[in-house]
PyMOL CGO cylinders between C-alpha atoms (Angstrom):
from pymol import cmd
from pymol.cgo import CYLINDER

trace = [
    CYLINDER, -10.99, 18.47, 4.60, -12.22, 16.96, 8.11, 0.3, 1, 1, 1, 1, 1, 1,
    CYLINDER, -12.22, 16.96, 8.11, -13.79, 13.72, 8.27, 0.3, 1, 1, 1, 1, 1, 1,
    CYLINDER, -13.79, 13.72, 8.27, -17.36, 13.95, 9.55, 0.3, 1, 1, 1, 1, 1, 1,
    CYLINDER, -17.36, 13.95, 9.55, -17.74, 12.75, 12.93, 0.3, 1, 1, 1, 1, 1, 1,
    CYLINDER, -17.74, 12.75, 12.93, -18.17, 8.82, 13.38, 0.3, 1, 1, 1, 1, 1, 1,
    CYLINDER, -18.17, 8.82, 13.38, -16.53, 8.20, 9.78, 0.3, 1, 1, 1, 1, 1, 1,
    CYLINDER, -16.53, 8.20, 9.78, -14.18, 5.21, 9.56, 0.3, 1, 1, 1, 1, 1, 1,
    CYLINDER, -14.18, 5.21, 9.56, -11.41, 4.23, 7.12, 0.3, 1, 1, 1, 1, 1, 1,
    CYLINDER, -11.41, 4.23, 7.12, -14.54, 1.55, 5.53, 0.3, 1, 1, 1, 1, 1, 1,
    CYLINDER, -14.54, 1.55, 5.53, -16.43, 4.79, 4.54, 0.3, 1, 1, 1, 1, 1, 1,
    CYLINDER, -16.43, 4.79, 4.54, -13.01, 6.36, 2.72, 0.3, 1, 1, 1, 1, 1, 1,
    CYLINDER, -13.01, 6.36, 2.72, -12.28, 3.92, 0.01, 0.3, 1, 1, 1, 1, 1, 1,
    CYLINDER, -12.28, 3.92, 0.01, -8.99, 6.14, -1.34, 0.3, 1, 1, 1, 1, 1, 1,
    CYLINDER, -8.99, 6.14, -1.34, -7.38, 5.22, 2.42, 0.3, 1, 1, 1, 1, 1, 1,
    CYLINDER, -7.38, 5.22, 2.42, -8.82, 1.68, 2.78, 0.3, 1, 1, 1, 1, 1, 1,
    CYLINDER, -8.82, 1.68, 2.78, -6.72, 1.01, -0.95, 0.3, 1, 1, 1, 1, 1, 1,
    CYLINDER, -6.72, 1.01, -0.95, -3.50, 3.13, -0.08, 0.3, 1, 1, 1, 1, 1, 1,
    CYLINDER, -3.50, 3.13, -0.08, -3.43, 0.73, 3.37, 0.3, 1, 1, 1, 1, 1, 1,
    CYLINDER, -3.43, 0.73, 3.37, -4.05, -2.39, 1.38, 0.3, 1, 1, 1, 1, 1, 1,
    CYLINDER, -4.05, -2.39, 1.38, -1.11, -1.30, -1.31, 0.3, 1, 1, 1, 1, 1, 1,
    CYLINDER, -1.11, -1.30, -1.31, 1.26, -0.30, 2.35, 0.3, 1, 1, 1, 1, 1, 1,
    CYLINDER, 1.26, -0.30, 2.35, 0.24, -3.83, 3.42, 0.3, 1, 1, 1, 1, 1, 1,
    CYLINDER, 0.24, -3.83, 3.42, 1.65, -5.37, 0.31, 0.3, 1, 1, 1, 1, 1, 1,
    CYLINDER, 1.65, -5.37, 0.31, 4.63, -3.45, 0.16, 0.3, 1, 1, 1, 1, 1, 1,
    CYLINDER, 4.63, -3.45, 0.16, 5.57, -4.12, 3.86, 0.3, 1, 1, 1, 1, 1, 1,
    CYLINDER, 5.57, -4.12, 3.86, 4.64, -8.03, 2.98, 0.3, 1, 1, 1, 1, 1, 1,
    CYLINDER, 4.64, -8.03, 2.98, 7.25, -7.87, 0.06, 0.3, 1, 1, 1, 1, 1, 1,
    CYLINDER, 7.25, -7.87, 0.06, 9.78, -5.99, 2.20, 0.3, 1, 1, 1, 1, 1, 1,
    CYLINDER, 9.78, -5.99, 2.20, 9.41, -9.02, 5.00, 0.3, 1, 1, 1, 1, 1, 1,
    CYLINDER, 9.41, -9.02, 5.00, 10.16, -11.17, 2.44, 0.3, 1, 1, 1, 1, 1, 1,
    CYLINDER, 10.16, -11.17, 2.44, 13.00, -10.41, 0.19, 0.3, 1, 1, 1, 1, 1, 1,
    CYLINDER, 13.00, -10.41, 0.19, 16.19, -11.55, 0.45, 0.3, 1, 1, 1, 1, 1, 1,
    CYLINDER, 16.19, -11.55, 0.45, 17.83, -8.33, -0.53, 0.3, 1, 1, 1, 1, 1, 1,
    CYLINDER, 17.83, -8.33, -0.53, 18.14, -5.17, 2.23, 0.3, 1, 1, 1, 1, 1, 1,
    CYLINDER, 18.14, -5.17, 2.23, 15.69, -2.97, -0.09, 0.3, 1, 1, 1, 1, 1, 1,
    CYLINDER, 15.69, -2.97, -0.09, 13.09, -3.29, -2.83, 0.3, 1, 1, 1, 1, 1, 1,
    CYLINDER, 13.09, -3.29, -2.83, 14.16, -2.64, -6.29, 0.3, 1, 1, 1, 1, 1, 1,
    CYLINDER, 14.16, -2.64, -6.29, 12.21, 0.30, -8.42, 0.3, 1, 1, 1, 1, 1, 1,
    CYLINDER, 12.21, 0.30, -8.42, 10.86, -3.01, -10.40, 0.3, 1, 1, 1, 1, 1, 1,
    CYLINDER, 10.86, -3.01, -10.40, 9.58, -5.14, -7.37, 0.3, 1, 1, 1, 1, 1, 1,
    CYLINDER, 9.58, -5.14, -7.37, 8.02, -2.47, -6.10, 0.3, 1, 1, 1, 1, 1, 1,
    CYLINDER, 8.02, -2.47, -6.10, 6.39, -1.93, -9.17, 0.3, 1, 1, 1, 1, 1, 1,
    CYLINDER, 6.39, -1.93, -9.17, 5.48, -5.54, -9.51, 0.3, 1, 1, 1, 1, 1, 1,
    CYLINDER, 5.48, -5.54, -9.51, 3.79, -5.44, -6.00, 0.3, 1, 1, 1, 1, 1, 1,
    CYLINDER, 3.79, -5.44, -6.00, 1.79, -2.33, -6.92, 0.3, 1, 1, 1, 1, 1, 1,
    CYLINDER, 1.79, -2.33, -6.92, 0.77, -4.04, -9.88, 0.3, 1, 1, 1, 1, 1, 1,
    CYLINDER, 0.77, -4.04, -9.88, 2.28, -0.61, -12.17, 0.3, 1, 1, 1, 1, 1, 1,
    CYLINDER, 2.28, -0.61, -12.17, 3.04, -0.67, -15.49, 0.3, 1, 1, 1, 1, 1, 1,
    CYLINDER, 3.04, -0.67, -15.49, 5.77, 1.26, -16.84, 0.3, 1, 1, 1, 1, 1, 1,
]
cmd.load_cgo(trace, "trace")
């Protein structure tokens, strides 16, 4: 599928959430104290229930 010419990331709301969950992620990586996220933080930064 090609985007239509002049379409932006604000007209594509799958890609505008799948940055704002990368922007979260790369928040919690910034901040932990441990080399890598766990299964369960990242889960708990994605807001997924398991």
């Amino acid at each position: 599928m090609v985007p239509s010419p002049g379409a932006t990331v604000q007209d594509d709301p799958v890609a505008l959430a799948e940055i704002e969950l990368c922007g979260e992620l790369i928040i919690a990586a910034s901040t932990a104290d441990e080399e890598r996220l766990s299964f369960a933080r990242i889960d708990e930064v994605l807001e997924v229930d398991r």
